[in-house]
C-alpha positions, 0 to 999 in steps of 0.5 A, spaced: 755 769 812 763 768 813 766 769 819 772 772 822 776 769 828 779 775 831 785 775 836 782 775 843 788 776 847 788 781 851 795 783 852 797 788 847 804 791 846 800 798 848 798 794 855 805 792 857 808 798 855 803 801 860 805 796 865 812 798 864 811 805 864 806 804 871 812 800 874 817 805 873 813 811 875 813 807 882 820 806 882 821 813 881 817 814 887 820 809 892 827 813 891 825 820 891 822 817 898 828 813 899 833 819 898 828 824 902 829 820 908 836 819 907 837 826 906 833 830 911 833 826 917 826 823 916 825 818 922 823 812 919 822 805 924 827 800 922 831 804 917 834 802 913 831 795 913 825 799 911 827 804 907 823 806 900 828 804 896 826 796 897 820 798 891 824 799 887 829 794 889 823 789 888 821 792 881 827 793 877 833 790 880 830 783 881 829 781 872 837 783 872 839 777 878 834 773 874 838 774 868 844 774 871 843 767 874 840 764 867 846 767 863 852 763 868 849 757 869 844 756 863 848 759 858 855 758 861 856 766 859 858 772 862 854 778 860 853 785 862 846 783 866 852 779 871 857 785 872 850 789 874 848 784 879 856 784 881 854 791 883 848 791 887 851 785 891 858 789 892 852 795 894 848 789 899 855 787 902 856 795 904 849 794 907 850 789 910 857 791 913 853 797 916 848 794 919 853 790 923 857 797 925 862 794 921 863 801 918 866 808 921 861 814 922 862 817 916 859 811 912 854 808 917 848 813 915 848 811 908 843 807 905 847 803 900 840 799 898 838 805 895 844 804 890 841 798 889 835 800 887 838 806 884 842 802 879 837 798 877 832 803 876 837 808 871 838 801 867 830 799 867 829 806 863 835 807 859 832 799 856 825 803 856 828 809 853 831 804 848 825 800 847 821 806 845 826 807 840 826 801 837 818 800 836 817 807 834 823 806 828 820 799 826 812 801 827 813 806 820 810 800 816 808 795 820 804 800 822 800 799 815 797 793 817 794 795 822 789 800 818 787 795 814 780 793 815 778 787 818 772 786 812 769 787 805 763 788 800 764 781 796 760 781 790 756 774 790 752 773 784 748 780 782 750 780 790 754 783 796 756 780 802 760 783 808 765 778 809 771 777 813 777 780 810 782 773 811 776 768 807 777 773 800 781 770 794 784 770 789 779 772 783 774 775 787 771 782 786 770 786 792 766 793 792 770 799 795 766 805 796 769 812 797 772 814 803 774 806 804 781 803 805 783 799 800 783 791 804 786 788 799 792 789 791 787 789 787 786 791 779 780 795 777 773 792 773 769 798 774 769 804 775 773 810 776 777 814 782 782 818 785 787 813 790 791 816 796 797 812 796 801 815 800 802 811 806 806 807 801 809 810 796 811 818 800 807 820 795 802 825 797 798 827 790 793 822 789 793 818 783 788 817 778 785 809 778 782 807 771 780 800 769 785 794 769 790 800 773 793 796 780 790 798 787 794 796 793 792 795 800 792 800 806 791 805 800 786 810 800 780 810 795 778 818 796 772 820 790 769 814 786 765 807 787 770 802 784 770 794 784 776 790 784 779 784 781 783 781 787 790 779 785 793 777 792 792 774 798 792 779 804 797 775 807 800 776 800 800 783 799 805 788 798 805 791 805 805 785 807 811 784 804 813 791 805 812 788 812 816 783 812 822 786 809 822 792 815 822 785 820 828 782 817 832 788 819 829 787 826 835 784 830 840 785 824 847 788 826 851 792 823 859 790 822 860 796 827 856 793 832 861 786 833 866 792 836 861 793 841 859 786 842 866 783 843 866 789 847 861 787 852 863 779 852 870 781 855 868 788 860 866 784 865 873 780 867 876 787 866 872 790 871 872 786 876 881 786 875 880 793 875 875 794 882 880 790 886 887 793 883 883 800 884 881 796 892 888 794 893 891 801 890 887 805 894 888 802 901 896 801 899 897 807 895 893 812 897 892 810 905 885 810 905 881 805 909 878 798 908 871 801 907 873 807 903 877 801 899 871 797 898 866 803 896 871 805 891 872 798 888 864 797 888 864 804 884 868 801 879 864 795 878 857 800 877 861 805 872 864 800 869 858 797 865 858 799 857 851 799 857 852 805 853 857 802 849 853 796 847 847 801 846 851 806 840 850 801 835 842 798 836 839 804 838 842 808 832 840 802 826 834 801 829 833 809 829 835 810 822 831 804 819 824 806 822 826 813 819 828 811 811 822 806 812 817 812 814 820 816 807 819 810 803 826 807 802 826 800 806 832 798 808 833 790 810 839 790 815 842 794 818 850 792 815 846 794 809 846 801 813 853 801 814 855 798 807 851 804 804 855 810 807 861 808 805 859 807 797 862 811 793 860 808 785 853 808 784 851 804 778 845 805 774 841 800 770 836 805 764 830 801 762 825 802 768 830 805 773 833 812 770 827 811 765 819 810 766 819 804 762 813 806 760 815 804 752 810 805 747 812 804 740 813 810 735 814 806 729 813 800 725 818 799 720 816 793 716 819 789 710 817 784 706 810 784 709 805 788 711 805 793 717 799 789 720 802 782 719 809 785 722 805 787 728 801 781 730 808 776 729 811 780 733 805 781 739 804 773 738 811 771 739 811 777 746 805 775 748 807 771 754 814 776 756 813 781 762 819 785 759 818 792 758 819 793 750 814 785 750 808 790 754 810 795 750 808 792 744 803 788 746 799 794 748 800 798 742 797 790 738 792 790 742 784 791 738 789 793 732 792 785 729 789 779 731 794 775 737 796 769 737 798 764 741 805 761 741 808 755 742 815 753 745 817 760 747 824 761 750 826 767 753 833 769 751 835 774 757 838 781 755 836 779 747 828 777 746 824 771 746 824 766 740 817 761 739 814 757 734 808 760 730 805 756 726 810 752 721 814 759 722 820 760 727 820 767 729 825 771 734 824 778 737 831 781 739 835 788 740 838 791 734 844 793 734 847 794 727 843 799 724 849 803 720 846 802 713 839 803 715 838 811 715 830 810 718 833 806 724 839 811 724 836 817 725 830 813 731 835 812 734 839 818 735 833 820 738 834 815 743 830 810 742 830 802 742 830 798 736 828 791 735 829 786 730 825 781 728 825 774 724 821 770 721 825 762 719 832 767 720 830 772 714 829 779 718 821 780 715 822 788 720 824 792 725 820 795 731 822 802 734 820 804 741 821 810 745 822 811 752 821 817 758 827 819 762 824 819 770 824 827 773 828 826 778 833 821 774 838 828 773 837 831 781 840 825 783 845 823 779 848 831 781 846 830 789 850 823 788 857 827 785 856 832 791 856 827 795 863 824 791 859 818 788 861 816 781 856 814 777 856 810 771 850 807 767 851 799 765 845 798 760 843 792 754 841 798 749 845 800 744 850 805 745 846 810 741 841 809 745 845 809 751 848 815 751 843 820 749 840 817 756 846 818 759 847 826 756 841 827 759 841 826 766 849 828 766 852 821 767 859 821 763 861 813 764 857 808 761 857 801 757 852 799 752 850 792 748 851 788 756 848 782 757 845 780 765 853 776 765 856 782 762 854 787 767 856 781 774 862 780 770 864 789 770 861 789 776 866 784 779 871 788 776 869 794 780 869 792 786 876 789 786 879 796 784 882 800 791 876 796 796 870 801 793 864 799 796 858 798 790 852 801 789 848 797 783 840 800 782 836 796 778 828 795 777 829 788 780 828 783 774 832 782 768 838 786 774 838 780 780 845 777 778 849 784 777 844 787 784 846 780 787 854 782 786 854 789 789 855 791 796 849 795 796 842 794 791 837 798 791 831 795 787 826 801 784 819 797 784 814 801 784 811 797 788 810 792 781 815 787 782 815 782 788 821 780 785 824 787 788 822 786 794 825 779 796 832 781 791 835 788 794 838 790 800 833 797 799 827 797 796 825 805 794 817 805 795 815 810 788 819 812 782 823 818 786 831 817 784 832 822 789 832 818 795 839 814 794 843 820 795 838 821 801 839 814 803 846 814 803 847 821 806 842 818 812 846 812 812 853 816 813 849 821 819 847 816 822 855 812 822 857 819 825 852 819 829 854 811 832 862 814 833 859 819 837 855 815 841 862 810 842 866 816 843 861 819 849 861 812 852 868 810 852 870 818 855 864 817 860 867 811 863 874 813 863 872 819 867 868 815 872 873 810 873 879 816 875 874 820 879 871 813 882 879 811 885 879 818 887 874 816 891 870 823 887 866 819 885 860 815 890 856 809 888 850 814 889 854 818 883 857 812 880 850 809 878 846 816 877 853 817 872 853 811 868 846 810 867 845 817 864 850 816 860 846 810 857 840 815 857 845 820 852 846 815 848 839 812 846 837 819 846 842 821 841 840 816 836 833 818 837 834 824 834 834 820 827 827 819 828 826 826 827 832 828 823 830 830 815 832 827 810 837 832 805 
């Protein structure tokens, strides 16, 4: 019997959330209590030594000075937690000041460790609002793993034997009943199902699973008894991948962030300038007193803090990421966010991206031999081609010729393949010069794909193969032009072939008969005319080159490719076209959203800074003004996590 070694640390995310969550409910307490005993003349013994506020001080104030100590003398850097520890301190040496009756009557009732624990405790919530963001956008498909189960019914012999999930293999066959999560990608050998595949694709119909047809972990096997071929490793599949895709967003940022970043590198000098002209102003200009001074300048340094500024961004991106990823559209980083708002030309592959790629062969056209002996060169020579049109060919070959195997096979990307078969030198390709062949002529007005094939370069035949427009392809393209995208079709078939697909989804540009170099070159081209940012969409696998040169690429995978999801910026979990203008008009509420949030945050703290030199504005207010304003902006950008997609 297999054994699992499970993970027996007992500290998970949900504990320390709790735990933070536990230590924030105390600090409120403490500064209630701190505030109703300064406020209502609680007599306390030692106050204000022994005010409340001290708790709080303890919990939330304390992790900032450690910060701020670790970032001057072991980073060499001056970071926000270093203006918030600046601070407190100023609102310590008030404290002090008071206790030592340094301070006129007016002040001499005041608890300015109440500040202190103030300041410390808006600043531990605002990071646990944020926190809270961030896990909830990034748990939409980490998440998956966790419904995975831990252990399967593997098929030993004529047995079956409960083992650990982490010990199955490549090959092994592992019995799911009904009512079972799928452990493992996996293709069927017995049986027949109905899979709930929605956790991964969006899609909330079932799909009917048949012999030789994939299952995917974290699926949902709701009707029959299947047994299943294993083609991946756990760690190895597709939500795995999935996962690491949406992790590598994790920490990513957008270009607008920098503005924020640099921002906050130099806010601290300027705050501090700032407090001691408002200090110096204060006492010279409008002939307050020292203290008086002195309370406005600390207010300075506490309202100063962009905490809300550097938040706009991170909160917002991470918000957004979680959002498109719970609705299929994962997107890697958050530049890919930024990028895809300001796309105005979309760029479409045909083959497997506006079409099915379910091609079947409608016709065979043989010459000079027989119809069987055309369709087994042909299905020998694609024998080991992942093409769509080779997959097409060989399922139609299949049980009808005999396949054979060829030898030195080399594939010709754009054009076909060519191999040895026997003594014969065989070549598969696309067809394009058809104007004196009437049969192919009219095959191809209905749009489908011809491929020639050779045999010792004497043409012995030609194949037809049709393909199916996707249903979505033709809502897309119209929601991508009310957004005011041009949308343009770059495909290898035949402008025959092309054009009737483009017609029939209402796309009016596109270039035909390009090769893989042919579609990078075009798209080169584009990018450099008025600064236009690039969209390309492709299935992934014949399109890497042209996806790796636009300043977006969105993969359509199916959940197929691995290839698409290691090579796009995007990769659109199902078939739905309709999620790029989604996407894109996500992405660009959720820029609004992040100028918003700036805005906010630089009004906010102007405000606070003319009210504070007013002497308006009190450390008390300050802290309470500028840490809610944080708590405004998380919040904002929280709102995408419940916002629809449109």
């Amino acid at each position: 019997m297999s054994c699992c070694h499970c993970n027996t640390n007992n500290h998970t995310p949900d504990d320390e959330e709790l735990s933070q969550g536990a230590k924030l409910i105390v600090s409120a307490i403490s500064l209630i209590c701190g505030f109703l005993v300064q406020h209502f003349d609680i007599q306390v013994p030692a106050y204000p030594i022994s005010d409340p506020s001290w708790i709080a001080v303890w919990i939330c104030a304390m992790p900032i000075f450690k910060n701020a100590f670790f970032a001057i003398f072991k980073l060499k850097k001056i970071t926000v937690q270093v203006l918030l520890a600046s601070a407190m301190l100023g609102a310590f040496a008030l404290q002090i000041l008071a206790l030592l009756g340094y301070v006129s009557e007016h002040h001499s009732e005041a608890s300015y460790i109440f500040v202190v624990g103030e300041i410390a405790f808006l600043m531990a919530l605002g990071e646990w609002i944020e926190d809270k963001t961030v896990v909830k956008a990034q748990s939409a498909i980490v998440s998956l793993g966790r419904i995975i189960p831990k252990r399967a019914l593997k098929k030993i012999g004529d047995n079956y034997e409960d083992v650990c999930i982490s010990t199955i293999e490549i090959d092994d066959i592992i019995a799911i009943k009904p009512n079972e999560i799928i452990p493992v990608d996996a293709k069927v050998i017995k049986g027949e199902t109905s899979v709930d595949e929605s956790t991964i694709t969006g899609e909330s119909m079932p799909c009917d699973k048949k012999i030789s047809d994939k299952v995917f972990a974290g699926t949902l096997n709701k009707s029959g008894y299947i047994e299943v071929c294993v083609l991946k490793r756990v760690s190895d599949s597709t939500i795995s991948l999935l996962a690491k895709a949406v992790e590598e967003a994790k920490g990513t940022k957008a270009p607008i962030s920098r503005i924020a970043d640099k921002w906050a590198s130099k806010i601290v000098p300027i705050a501090i300038s700032t407090a001691i002209f408002v200090f110096l102003g204060a006492k010279y200009l409008l002939g307050v007193d020292t203290l008086d001074a002195l309370i406005r300048a600390i207010t300075i340094l506490i309202v100063f803090c962009p905490c809300a500024f550097v938040l706009a961004t991170p909160t917002a991106i991470s918000a957004s990421l979680g959002k498109l990823a719970k609705s299929g559209i994962l997107v890697k980083n958050g530049a890919t966010v930024e990028n895809l708002s300001y796309v105005d030309k979309v760029f479409f592959d045909k083959t497997g991206t506006l079409t099915h790629a379910k091609i079947s062969v409608s016709k065979i056209f043989p010459k000079f031999v027989s119809e069987d002996e055309l369709l087994s060169i042909v299905a020998s020579a694609e024998k080991f081609s992942e093409h769509p049109i080779a997959k097409a060919i060989l399922e139609y070959a299949k049980n009808k010729v005999e396949i054979k195997t060829p030898e030195n096979v080399q594939s010709h990307i754009g054009v076909g393949v060519s191999c040895k078969l026997g003594d014969d030198y065989i070549s598969v390709e696309k067809f394009q010069d058809i104007s004196d062949i009437p049969d192919l002529i009219d095959a191809q007005k209905r749009g489908e794909t011809i491929v020639k094939v050779n045999r010792n370069d004497e043409i012995i035949g030609y194949i037809a193969l049709s393909d199916t427009i996707r249903d979505s392809a033709k809502l897309a393209i119209n929601h991508l032009k009310n957004l005011g995208c041009h949308c343009e079709m770059l495909t290898g078939d035949s402008k025959q072939s092309a054009e009737n697909v483009a017609q029939q989804v209402g796309i009016s540009d596109f270039k035909a008969q390009l090769l893989p170099q042919d579609k990078l070159d075009f798209l080169k081209s584009a990018k450099l005319d008025d600064n236009k940012k690039i969209c390309m969409v492709g299935d992934g696998v014949n399109d890497a080159p042209a996806l790796a040169q636009a300043d977006v690429s969105i993969a359509m995978s199916d959940l197929k490719s691995d290839l698409a999801i290691n090579i796009s910026d995007i990769l659109l979990v199902g078939s739905d076209l309709q999620k790029i203008p989604q996407a894109i008009s996500f992405s660009q509420r959720t820029m609004r959203i992040i100028k918003t949030n700036m805005t906010l945050s630089v009004l906010i703290n102007a405000s606070a800074i003319i009210l504070a030199f007013a002497g308006i504005l009190t450390p008390v207010i300050g802290a309470i003004w500028h840490n809610a304003s944080s708590i405004i902006v998380v919040l904002n950008s929280a709102r995408l996590l419940n916002a629809k997609l449109k």
